[in-house]
C-alpha positions as CSV (number, residue, x, y, z in Angstrom):
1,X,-65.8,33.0,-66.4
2,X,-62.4,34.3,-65.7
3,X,-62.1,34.3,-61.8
4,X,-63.5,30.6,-61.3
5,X,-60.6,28.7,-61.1
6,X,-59.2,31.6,-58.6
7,X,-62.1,30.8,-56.7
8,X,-62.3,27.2,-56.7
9,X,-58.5,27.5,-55.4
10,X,-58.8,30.1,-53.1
11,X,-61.2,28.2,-50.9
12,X,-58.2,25.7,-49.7
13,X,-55.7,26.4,-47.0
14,X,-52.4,26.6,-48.1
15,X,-49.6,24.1,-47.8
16,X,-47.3,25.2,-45.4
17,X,-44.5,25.7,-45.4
18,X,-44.2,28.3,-48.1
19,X,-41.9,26.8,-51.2
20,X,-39.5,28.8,-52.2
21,X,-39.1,30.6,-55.8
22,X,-36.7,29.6,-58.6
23,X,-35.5,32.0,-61.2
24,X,-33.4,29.9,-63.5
25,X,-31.1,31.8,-66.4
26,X,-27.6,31.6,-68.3
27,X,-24.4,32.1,-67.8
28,X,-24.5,35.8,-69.5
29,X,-27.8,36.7,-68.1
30,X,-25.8,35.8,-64.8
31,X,-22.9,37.9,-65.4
32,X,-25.1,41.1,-65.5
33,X,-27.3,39.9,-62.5
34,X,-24.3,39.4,-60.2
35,X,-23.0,43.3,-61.6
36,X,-26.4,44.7,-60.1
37,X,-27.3,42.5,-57.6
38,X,-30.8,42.2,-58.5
39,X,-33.2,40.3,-60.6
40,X,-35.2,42.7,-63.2
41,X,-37.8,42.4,-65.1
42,X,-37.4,42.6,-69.2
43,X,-39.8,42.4,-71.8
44,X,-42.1,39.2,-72.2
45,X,-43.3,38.9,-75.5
46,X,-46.0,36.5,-74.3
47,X,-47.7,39.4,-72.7
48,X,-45.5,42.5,-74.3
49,X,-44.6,44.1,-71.0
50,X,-41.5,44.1,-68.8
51,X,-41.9,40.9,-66.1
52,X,-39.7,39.0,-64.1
53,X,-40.5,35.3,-63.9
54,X,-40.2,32.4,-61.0
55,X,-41.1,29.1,-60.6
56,X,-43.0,28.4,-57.4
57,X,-41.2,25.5,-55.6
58,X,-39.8,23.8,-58.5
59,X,-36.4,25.0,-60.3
60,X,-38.8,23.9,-63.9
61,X,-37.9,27.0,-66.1
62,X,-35.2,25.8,-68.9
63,X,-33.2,28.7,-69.8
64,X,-31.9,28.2,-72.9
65,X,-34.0,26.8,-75.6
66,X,-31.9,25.2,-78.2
67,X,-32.0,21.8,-77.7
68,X,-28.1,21.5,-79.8
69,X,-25.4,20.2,-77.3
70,X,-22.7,23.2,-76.5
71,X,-19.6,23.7,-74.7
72,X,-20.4,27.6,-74.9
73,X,-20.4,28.4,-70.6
74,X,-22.1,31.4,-71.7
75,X,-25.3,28.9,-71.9
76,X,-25.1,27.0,-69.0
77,X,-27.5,27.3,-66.4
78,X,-27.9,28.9,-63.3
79,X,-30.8,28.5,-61.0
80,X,-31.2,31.5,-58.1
81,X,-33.4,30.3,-55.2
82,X,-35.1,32.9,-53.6
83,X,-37.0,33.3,-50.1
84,X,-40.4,32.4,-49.9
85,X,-40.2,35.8,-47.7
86,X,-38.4,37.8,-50.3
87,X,-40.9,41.1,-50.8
88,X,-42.9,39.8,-54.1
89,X,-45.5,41.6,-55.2
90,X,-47.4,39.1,-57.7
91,X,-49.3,40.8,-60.6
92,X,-50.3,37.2,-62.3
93,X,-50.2,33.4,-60.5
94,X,-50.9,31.0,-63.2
95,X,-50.6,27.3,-62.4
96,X,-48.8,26.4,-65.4
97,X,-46.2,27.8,-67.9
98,X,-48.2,30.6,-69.7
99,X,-45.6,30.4,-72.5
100,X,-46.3,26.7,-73.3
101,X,-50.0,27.6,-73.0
102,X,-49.2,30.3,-75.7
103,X,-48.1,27.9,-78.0
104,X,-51.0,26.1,-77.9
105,X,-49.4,22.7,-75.8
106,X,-51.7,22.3,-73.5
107,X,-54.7,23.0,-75.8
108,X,-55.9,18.9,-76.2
109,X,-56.9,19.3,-72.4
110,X,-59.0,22.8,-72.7
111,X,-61.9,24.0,-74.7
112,X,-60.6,26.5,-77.5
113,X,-62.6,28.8,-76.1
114,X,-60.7,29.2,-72.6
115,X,-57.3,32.0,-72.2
116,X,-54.9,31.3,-69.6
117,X,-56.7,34.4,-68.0
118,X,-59.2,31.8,-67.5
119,X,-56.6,30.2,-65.0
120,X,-54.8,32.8,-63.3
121,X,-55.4,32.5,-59.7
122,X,-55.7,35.8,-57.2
123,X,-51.9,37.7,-57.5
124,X,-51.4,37.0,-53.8
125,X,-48.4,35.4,-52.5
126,X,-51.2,33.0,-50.7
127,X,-52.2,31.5,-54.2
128,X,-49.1,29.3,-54.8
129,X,-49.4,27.4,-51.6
130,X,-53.4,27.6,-52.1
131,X,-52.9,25.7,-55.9
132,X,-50.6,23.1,-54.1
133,X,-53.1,22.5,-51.5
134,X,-56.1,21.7,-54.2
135,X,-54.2,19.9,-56.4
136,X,-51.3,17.9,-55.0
137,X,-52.0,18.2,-51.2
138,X,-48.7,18.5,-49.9
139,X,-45.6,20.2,-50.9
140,X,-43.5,17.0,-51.3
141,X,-46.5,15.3,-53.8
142,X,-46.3,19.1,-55.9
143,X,-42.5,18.5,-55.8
144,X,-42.5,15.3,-57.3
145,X,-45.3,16.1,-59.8
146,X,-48.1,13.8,-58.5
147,X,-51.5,15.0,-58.1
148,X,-53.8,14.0,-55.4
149,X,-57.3,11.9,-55.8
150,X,-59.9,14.9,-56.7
151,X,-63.6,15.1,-57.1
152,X,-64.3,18.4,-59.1
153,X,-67.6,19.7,-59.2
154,X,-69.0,19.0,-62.7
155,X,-69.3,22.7,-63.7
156,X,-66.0,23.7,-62.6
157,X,-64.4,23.4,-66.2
158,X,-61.1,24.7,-65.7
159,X,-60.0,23.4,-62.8
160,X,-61.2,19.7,-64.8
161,X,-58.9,21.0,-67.6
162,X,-56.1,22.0,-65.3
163,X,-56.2,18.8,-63.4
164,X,-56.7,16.6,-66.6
165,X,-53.3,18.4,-68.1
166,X,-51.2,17.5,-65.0
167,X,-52.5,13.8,-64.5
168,X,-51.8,13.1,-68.2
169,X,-49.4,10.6,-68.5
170,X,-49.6,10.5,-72.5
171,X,-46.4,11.3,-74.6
172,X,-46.4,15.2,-75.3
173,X,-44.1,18.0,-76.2
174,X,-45.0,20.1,-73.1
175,X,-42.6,19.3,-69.8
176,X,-42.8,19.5,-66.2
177,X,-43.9,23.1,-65.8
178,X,-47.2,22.3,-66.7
179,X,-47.1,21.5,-63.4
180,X,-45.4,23.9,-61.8
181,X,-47.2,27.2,-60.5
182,X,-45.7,30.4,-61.9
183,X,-45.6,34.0,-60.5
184,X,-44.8,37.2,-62.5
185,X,-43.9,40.3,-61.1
186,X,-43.1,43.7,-62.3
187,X,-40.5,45.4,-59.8
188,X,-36.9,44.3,-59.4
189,X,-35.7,41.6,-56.9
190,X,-32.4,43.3,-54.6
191,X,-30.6,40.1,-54.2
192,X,-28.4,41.7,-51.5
193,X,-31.0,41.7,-48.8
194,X,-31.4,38.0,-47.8
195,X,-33.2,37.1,-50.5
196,X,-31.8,34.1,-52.0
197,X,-31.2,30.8,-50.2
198,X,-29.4,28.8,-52.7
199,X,-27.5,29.4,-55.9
200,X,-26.9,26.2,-57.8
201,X,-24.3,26.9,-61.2
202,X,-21.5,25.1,-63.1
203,X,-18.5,24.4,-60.6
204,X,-15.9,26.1,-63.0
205,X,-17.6,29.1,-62.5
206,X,-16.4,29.5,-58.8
207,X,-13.1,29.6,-60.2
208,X,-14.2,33.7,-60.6
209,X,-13.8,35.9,-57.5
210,X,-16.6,38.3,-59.0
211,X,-19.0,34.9,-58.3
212,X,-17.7,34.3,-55.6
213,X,-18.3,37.9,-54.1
214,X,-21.3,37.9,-55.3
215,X,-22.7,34.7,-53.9
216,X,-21.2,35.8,-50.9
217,X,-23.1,39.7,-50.7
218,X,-25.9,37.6,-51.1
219,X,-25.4,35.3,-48.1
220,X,-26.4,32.4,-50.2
221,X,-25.6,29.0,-50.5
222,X,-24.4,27.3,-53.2
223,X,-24.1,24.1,-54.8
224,X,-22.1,23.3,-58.4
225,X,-22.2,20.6,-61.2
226,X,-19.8,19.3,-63.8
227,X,-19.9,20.4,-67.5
228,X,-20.0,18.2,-70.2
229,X,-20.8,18.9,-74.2
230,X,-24.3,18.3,-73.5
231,X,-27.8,20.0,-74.3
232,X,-28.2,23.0,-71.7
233,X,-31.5,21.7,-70.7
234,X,-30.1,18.4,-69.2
235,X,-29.0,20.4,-66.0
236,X,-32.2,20.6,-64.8
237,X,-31.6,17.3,-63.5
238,X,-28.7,18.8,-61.3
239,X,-31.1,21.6,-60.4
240,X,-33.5,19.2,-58.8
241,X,-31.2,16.9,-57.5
242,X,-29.7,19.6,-55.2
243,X,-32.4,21.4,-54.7
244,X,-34.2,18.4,-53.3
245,X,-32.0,17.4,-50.6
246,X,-31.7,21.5,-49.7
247,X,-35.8,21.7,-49.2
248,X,-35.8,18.3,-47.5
249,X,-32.9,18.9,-45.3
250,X,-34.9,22.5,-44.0
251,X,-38.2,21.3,-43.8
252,X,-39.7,22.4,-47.0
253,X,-41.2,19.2,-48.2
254,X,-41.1,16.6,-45.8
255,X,-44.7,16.3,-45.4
256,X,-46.5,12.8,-46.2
């Protein structure tokens, strides 16, 4: 049945605060976002309609796929952290990486017959904090990808599945964001309003006064790494290395 996992989540209180969102890209996709000063939605060809993608709480995503080392800076990665009180209006919330899930990498934890409709929690900006709740119990514990102790009722097969796929500690090709909550949305994001927190991007890229007027319209933050001839998705470390001492330092996930 399609809405019992949105159920079985919805029944928790949230945990507050409210993480929040990461939209990661590169370097060219961050070149025409600064030009606009918005995020927009483009076509998914998971679910063949125009959405715009975040993270909930975690800067997971990994923007470029190729795992070849590059000095291209057209491919390094930027992560945009927006407001938890940016103006979101969630069409799907599903508590994993639907993409991986199309590619069948979560599959040895479900029964064939499940779809990741089968997961999607209610598209309210409550649902996020609601997931974290059930599963992890705090925000710091969902940060750190470690699940809470959790009886599930015996017919409650997804949420069994979901909770199997993130305590798994087995060698697999799926990452992190099978444990990271993600919410898609169909309107554009105007960056220019207060919406972002934190920008984290190479450091040679604040060389540009166009980034750096940019960054600054959007009364962001912002936080840089070094470049190296590496794989693009070895950032991410850099990602959450900032981005944990900026939630930590404001609050975000200092609950035990």
């Amino acid at each position: 049945m399609a809405d019992r996992f949105a159920k079985f989540v919805a029944d928790a209180e949230e945990a507050l605060p409210r993480l929040p969102l990461f939209h990661n890209c590169d370097g060219l996709s961050f070149r025409d976002i600064l030009s606009v000063d918005q995020l927009k939605p483009s076509k998914c060809s998971v679910f063949n309609e125009e959405l715009l993608y975040f993270f909930y709480g975690r800067p997971a995503y990994r923007a470029v796929k190729d795992g070849n080392a590059v000095s291209n800076n057209s491919l390094y990665p930027i992560c945009i952290v927006v407001s938890p009180n940016a103006p979101l209006n969630p069409v799907r919330i599903a508590p994993f990486d639907t993409g991986a899930f199309a590619k069948g990498l979560y599959s040895g934890f479900m029964n064939p017959r499940m779809t990741r409709a089968d997961f999607f929690a209610e598209p309210s900006t409550d649902s996020p904090p609601r997931i974290v709740r059930t599963f992890f119990g705090n925000n710091d514990n969902y940060f750190h990808g470690k699940p809470v102790s959790l009886r599930i009722p015996p017919l409650e097969f997804e949420a069994r599945s979901y909770y199997d796929l993130i305590l798994s500690s087995i060698t697999s090709p799926e990452d992190d964001r099978r444990q990271t909550v993600e919410v898609q949305v169909k309107d554009p994001l105007n960056l220019a309003e207060a919406n972002v927190l934190l920008v984290i991007l190479p450091a040679e890229f604040l060389q540009e006064e166009e980034v750096r007027a940019g960054i600054k319209r959007w009364s962001a933050k912002v936080r840089t790494y070094p470049t190296f001839r590496w794989n693009p998705g070895e950032y991410t470390f850099a990602f959450f290395y900032h981005v944990e001492k900026y939630l930590r330092n404001r609050g975000f996930i200092n609950e035990r």
